[in-house]
N, C-alpha and C positions, 0 to 999 in steps of 0.2 A: 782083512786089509781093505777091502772091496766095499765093507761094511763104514768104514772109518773116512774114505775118502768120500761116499754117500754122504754120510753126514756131515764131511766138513763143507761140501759144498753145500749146500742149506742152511749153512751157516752163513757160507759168504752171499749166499742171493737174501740170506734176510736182512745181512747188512747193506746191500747194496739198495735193496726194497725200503729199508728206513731211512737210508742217505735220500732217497731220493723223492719220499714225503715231505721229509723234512723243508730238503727245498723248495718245494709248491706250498708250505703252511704259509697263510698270512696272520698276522700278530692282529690279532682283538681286543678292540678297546670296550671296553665295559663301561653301560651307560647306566646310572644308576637313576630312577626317578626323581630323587630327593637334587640331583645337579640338573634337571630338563630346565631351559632357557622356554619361557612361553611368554610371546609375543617378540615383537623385534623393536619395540620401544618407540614405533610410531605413534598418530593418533585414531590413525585407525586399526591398528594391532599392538594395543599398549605392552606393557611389560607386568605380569601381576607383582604382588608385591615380594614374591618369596623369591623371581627372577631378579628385581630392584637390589635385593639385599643383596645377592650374588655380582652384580653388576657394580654395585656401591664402588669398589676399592679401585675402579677403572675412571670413576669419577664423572661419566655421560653426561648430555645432557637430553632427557627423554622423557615421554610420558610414562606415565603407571596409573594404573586402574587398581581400585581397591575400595575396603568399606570406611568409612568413618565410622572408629570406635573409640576414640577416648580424645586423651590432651594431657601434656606434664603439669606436673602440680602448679600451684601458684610460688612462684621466688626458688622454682630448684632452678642450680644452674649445672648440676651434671647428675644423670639416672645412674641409680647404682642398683637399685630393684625394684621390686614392683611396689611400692608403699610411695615412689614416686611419680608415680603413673595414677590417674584419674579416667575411671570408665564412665564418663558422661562430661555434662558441660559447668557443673559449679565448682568455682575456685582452684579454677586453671590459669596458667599463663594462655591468656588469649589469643598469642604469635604462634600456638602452635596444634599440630594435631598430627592424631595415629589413624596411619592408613594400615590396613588386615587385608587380607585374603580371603575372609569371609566374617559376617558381619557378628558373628556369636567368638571373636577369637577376645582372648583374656591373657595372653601371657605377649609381654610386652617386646618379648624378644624376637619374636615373628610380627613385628609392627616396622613399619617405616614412619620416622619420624619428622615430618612437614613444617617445617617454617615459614610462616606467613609474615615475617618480618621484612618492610621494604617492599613490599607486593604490590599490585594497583591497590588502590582504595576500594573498587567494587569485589573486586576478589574476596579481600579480606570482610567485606560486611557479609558476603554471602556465606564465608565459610566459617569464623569464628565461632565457635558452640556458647558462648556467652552469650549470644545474640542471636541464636538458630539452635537451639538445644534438638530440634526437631528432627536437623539432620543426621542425627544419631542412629546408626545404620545404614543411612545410606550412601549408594556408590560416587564418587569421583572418579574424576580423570584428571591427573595434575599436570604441567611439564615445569617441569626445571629442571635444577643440577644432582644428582646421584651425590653423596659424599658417607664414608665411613665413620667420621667423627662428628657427631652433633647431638652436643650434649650427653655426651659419651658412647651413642651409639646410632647404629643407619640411618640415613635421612636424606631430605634434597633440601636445597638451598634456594634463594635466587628463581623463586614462580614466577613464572612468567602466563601464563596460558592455565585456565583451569574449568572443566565443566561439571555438574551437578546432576544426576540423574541424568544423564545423553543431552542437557542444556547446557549452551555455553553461557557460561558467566561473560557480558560482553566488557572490555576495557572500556572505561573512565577516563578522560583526559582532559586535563583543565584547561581552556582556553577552545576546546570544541568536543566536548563531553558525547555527543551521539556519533562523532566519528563521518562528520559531513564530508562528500568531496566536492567541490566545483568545476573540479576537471572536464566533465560532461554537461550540456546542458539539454534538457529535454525539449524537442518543440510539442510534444504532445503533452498533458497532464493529464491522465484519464485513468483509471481504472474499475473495470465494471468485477474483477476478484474470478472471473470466468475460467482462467487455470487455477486455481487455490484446489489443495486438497484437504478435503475433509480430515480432520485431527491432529494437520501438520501443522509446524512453523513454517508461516506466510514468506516466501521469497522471491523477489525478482528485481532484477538486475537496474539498481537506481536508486530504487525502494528503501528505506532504513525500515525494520522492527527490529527497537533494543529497549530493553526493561533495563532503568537505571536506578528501581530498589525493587528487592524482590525478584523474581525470577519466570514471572507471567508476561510471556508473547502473545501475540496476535498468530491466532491461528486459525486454518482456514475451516469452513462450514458450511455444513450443505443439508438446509432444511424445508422438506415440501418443494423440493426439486431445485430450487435457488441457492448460488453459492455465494458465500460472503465473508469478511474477515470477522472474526469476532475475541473477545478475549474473559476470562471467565476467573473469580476465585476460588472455583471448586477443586477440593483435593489440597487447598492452603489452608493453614490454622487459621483460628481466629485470633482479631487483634495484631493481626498484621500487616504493614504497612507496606502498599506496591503503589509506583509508579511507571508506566510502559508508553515509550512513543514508537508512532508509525507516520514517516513524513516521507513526502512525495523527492522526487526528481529536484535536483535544482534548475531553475527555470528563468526567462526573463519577465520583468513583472509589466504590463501592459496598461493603460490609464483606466481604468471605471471596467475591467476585466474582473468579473465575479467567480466566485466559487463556491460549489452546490456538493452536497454528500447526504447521502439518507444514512440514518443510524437510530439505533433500538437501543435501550438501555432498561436492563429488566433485574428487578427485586436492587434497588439503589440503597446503600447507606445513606446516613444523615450528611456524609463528609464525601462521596462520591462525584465525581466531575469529569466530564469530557472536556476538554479546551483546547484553542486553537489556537496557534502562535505561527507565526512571522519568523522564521530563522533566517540571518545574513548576517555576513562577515562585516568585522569594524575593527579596524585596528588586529589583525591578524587573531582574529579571536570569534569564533562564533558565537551571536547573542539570540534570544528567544524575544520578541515581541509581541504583545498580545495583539489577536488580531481583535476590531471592535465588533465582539458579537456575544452574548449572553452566553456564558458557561454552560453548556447542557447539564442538569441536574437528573433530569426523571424525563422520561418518553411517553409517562403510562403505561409502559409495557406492551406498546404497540410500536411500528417503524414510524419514525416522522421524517417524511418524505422532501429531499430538494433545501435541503435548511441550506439559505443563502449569503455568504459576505462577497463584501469588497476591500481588499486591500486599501491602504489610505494612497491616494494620490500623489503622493509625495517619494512614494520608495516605486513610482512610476520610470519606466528603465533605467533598475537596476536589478540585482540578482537575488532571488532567493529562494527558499525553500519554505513548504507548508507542513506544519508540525501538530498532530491530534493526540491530546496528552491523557491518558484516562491513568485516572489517580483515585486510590480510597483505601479504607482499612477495613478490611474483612473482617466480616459478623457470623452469625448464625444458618443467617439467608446463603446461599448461594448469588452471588452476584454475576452479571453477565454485560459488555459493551460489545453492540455489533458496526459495522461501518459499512455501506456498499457504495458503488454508483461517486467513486470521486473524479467529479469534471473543473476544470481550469478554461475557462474561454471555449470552450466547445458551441459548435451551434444548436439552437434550439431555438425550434420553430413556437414562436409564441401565437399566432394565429393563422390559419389557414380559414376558406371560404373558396365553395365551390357552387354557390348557388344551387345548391339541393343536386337530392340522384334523379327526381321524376322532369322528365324533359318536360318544356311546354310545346303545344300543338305549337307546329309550324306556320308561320303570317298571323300567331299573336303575339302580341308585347302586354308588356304588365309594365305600371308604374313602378318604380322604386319603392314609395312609400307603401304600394297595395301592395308590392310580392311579400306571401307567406313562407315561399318556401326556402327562404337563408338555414345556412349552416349553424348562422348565430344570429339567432333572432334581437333585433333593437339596436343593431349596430348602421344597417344603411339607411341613409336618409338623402332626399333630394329637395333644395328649393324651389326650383323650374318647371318641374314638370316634363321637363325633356327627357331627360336620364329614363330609358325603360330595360326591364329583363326580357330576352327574350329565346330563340334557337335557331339557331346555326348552323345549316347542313354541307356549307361550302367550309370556309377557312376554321369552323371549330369543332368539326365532324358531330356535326347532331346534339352538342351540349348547351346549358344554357349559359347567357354572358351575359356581362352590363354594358349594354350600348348607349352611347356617347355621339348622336347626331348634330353635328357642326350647323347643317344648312340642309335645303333641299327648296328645288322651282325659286331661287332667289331671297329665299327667305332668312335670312340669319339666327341661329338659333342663338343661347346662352342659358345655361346650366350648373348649379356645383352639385357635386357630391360631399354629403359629410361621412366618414368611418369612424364610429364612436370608441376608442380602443382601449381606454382608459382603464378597461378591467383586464385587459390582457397584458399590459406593457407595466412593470415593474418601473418604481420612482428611480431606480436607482440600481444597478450590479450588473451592466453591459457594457464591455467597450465597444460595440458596433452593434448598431441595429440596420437592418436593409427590408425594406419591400420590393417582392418581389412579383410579377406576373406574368400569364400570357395576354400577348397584344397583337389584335390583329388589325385589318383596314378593310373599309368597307368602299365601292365606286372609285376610290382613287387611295396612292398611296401617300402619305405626309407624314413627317417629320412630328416623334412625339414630342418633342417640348412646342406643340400647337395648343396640345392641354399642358395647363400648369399645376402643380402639387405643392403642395404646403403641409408643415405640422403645426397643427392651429396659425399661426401667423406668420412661421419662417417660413420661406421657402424652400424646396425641395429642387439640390439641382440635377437639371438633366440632358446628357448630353446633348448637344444640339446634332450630331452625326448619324443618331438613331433614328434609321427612318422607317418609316411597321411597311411591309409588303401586306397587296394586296389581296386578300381572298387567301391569305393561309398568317400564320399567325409566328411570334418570337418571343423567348423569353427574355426577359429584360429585371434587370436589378438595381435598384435606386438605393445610395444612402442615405438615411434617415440621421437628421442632427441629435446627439445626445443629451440635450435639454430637454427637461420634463414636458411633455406631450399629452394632451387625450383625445387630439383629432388629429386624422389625417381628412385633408380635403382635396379633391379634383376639380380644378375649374375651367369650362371650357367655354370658349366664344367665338363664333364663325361669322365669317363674312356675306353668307348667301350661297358659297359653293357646294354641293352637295356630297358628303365627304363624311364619314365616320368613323371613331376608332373601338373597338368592343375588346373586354375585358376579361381573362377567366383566370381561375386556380389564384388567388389574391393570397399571397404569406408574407407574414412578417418575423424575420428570423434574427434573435438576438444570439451575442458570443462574446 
């Protein structure tokens, strides 16, 4: 008996012991690989294509990453097997293409099926296989619509957004095709490429790089320690036709304001071209204008340095953008356009003169026409005889100057000076030129418009307020008129009073 109720109770503790698993068990759901969701349908965690199919009947709208491997036949209008499917690019409906999961797939039923009907225009040149047979294998990135029915089976619709190898294919749009904005205007235009990184696509904030055939950017480069943009057809077929611009900030455009860029252009086709254009808005439409200046063809394969235009005077304040268009069809050669160093109205010192490093002994003077020792020899020239170089150990701390004696014991002197400059000062692509120097006073202080300044025969005006202190010296800046010039002159005439003005660091700064 003793025995029986032993074992019924072992009974009831096992059932009480199972009751009570049971209620701490939680239900498992089983995940099988062949259902894993990979990516989450962003662009930068796309959805591969085997998640896409799974996704389809939900209808999203997302990216998918995948290879291009094929395109439907030509004139099918619904896949029923695989005899309607085409693994390459002849005699395909051109609207469409199969994106895989890896680039060796063959069975059409693990394809997602892309239609490029209705797409932008750049999209579709870049992705049609009739026209790009080459990208056969390789990866996109699509976005548009998921759908389960097309053309009988998985696809997306309605592409919006598409890149090629980790390139974006950029939008086309008619009426302002690079995608300009006016919103912003830069006061600066410059770029010396100084953050660019080596091998990347060129970016910063203003900046447009977009290839609008083909799929070659401006990328950044760094050779023999120097960085610069460059853009290259290496790694493109031959016989292929690229065009790629890179245009500045939009800007306000300034009167006889030039613009300078060094660029290399190395192993050229016969049909190769750098050009430069004029972009602004007319009629809600942005246009390309050529700017007047010689297409660059060939560089010799060396930098040609400072190559200069001037906008036309006529699109003088209003607004626009500067557009460098390198266009050609890839050959054999590797082809190569570099760009550095783009300035818009910056300054730049077109002459400087510091009357040499070797001071002269102290209490001698040198003629004008006898000093050897110019910075630029054949530029100063005096007709008087008065104008001497000499040094200065009070108001020019021991350097040497050109002094300018008015008079002295009653005597009245008169002098000019000529500055021959005509090899420094460009005919034409500055909207301001200014000279500049230091001025000091020698026995008494006086007002610089006592000397007069001219370029060749205008005058040069100058404040009448500016008066030079005596025995230490001021820098002073003079506009220069923008009518062709090749002298400046100094003329000075004194009454007897003994009184001088002396001269150093002479620059002439155009922008």
């Amino acid at each position: 008996m003793k025995t029986c109720i032993k074992f019924l109770g072992v009974i009831i503790l096992g059932i009480i012991l199972l009751s009570a698993c049971k209620e701490e068990t939680l239900p498992v759901k089983l995940v099988y690989p062949n259902d894993a969701i990979i990516g989450d349908g962003t662009k930068e965690e796309p959805y591969d294509v085997a998640s896409a199919i799974r996704k389809a009947k939900k209808e999203t709208v997302s990216w998918v990453k995948g290879y291009i491997v094929g395109a439907v036949k030509k004139n099918v209008t619904e896949i029923t097997d695989a005899n309607d499917i085409v693994w390459g690019g002849q005699e395909i409906n051109n609207q469409t293409l199969l994106l895989a999961s890896n680039a060796e797939e063959n069975d059409y039923t693990k394809c997602l099926l892309i239609d490029l009907k209705g797409t932008n225009s750049n999209i579709n040149n870049n992705l049609n296989l009739s026209e790009n047979n080459e990208i056969i294998g390789k990866a996109a990135t699509i976005y548009g619509k998921l759908t389960q029915s097309l053309l009988g089976i998985n696809g997306m619709q309605n592409i919006a957004k598409a890149t090629l190898e980790e390139a974006d294919i950029p939008i086309i749009e008619e009426g302002n095709p690079l995608g300009l904005s006016m919103n912003t205007l830069s006061d600066v235009v410059a770029n010396d490429f100084k953050d660019a990184v080596d091998g990347s696509i060129y970016q910063l904030k203003g900046w447009t790089n977009i290839p609008t055939q083909g799929l070659a950017y401006w990328k950044g480069c760094k050779k023999n320690g120097e960085l610069f943009i460059s853009i290259t057809t290496e790694q493109i077929i031959t016989n292929k036709k690229l065009e790629s611009w890179f245009v500045t900030p939009a800007f306000n455009i300034i009167r006889g304001k030039s613009f300078t860029f060094d660029c290399l252009l190395e192993n050229p086709s016969s049909n190769t071209l750098l050009e430069v254009y004029l972009w602004q808005e007319s009629d809600e439409e942005m246009i390309a204008i050529p700017i007047g200046t010689e297409s660059i063809k060939s560089t010799g394969n060396e930098w040609k340095r400072e190559i200069r235009f001037t906008i036309d005077e006529k699109y003088a304040n209003t607004i626009g953008f500067i557009g460098f268009k390198f266009s050609t069809t890839t050959g054999e050669n590797i082809q190569k356009c570099s760009i550095d160093n783009i300035q818009y109205g910056q300054q730049k010192i077109l002459f400087t003169e510091t009357f040499g490093n070797e001071s002269i002994a102290i209490g001698t003077t040198i003629g004008v026409n006898a000093y050897k020792g110019y910075d630029n020899p054949d530029v100063f020239s005096a007709s008087g005889g008065i104008a001497d170089l000499r040094c200065l150990p009070d108001c020019f701390n021991g350097t040497n100057v050109l002094s300018c004696i008015y008079g002295w014991g009653g005597m009245a002197f008169e002098d000019e000076i000529t500055m021959n400059v005509s090899s420094f000062i460009p005919k034409e692509g500055y909207g301001k030129l200014t000279l500049s120097f230091d001025v000091g006073a020698m026995d008494m202080s006086q007002p610089l418009n006592r000397m007069n300044f001219f370029c060749d025969d205008t005058p040069v005006t100058v404040d009448p307020s500016i008066s030079v202190p005596l025995w230490t010296n001021i820098r002073v800046t003079l506009d220069l008129p923008l009518t062709s010039f090749e002298k400046i002159r100094l003329h000075f005439k004194g009454t007897g009073e003994g009184f001088g003005h002396c001269f150093d660091n002479i620059t002439i700064i155009g922008e």
